[in-house]
N, C-alpha and C positions, 0 to 999 in steps of 0.2 A: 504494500500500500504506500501511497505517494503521498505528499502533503495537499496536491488537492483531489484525490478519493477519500483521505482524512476529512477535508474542510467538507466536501460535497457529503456525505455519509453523517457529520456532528451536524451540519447546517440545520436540516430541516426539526431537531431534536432542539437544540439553544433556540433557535423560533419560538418552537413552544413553551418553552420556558418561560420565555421574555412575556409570552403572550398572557403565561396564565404558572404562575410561580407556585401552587400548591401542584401543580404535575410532578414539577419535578424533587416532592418530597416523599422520599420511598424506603422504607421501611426493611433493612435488611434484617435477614433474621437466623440466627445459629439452636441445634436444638441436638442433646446428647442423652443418652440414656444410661441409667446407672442400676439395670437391674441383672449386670452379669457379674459373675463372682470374682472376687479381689477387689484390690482397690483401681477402678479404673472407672471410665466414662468411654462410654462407646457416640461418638459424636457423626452427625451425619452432614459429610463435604458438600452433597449436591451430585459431586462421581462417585464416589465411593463411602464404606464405612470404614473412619479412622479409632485406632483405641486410645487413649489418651491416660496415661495412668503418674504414678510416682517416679519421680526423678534418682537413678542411684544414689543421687548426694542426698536423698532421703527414707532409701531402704528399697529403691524401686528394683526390677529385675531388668530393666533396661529395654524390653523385651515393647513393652509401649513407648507411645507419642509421649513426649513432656510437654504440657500448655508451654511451657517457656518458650520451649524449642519453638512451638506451633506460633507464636507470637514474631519473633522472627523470620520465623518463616512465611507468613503473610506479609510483614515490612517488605522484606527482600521481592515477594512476588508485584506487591502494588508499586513501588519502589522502578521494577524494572520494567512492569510495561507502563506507568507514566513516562519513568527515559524515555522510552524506544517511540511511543506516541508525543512527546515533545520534541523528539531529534526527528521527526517525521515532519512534524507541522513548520517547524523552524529552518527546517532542510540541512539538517545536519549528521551528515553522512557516518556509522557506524559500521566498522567492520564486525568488530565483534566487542564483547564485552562482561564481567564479571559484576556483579551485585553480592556485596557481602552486610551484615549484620553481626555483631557482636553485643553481647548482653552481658553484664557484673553482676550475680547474685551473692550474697551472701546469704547464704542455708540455715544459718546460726540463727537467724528471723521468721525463715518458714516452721522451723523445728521446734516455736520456743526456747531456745536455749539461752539466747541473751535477748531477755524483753527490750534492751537498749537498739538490738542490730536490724535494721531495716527489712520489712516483708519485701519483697519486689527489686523490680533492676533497679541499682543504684546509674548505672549508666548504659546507656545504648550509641552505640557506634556504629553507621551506615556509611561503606566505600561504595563508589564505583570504580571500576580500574577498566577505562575503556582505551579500543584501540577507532582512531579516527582521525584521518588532516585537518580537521575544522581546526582554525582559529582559536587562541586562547581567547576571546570575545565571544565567541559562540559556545564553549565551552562553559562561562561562567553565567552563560543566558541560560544555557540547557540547567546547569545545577538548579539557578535560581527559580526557574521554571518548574521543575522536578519536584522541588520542595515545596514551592507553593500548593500544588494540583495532586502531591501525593497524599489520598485519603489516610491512611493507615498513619501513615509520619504524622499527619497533622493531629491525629488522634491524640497520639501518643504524647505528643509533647505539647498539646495544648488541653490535656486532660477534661474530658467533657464530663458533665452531670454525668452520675452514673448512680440508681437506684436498685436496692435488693429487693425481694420479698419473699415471704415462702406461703406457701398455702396447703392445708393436709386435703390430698385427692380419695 
């Protein structure tokens, strides 16, 4: 795809948008089930059934998904197709390219162990290591672009409302 079958294909969707602004608010939605034995969540991708269970650094058998992991691993995936749909639209030519993600836990906070040490990543690090002649000008549009427009990133570090609740079924 080229940057304009990009522009012609987004067009007539930003239209609607523009026209009528509750369209484009949609409701994604994740759902796992936790009635198989051990400690796990069997979660449903959409392709397939992923297991998602305990991390080693917390007794797990390694043998399941780590949300951690899985957390990453969605950065990394929205991450590279905004690139690759930004270097498209800006026409900036990619040979190829690597997406990585990096994540700091400290376990000693999931575990209990030291009420002081933080649940969750303390830091997340996002490379890209591309190969491409664009211009280092085109290059710091593409980042800047990249970041704007990548959902999961913006999530993440612009931390949205997030509410619990439980209900007995």
């Amino acid at each position: 795809m080229d940057a304009a079958e990009l522009r012609a294909t987004q067009a007539p969707i930003k239209d609607r948008y523009k026209t009528d602004p509750k369209a484009a608010m949609i409701t994604l939605k994740a759902r796992g089930s936790i009635e198989n034995e051990g400690i796990a969540c069997k979660v449903e991708t959409g392709r397939a059934l992923a297991v998602a269970g305990l991390h080693p650094a917390t007794g797990g058998s390694g043998l399941e998904l780590c949300s951690g992991d899985m957390l990453l691993e969605a950065l990394v995936a929205c991450a590279g197709v905004t690139l690759k749909s930004v270097a498209t639209a800006i026409e900036v030519p990619l040979k190829s390219g690597i997406v990585t993600a990096e994540g700091d836990l400290d376990f000693r906070g999931t575990l209990g162990v030291d009420k002081e040490a933080p649940v969750g990543f303390a830091e997340i690090r996002l490379r890209f290591d591309i190969d491409t002649p664009a211009p280092q000008d085109k290059l710091d549009l593409l980042l800047k672009l990249t970041e704007r427009y990548c959902v999961v990133y913006q999530t993440i570090r612009n931390g949205p409302k997030v509410s619990v609740t439980m209900q007995r079924v």
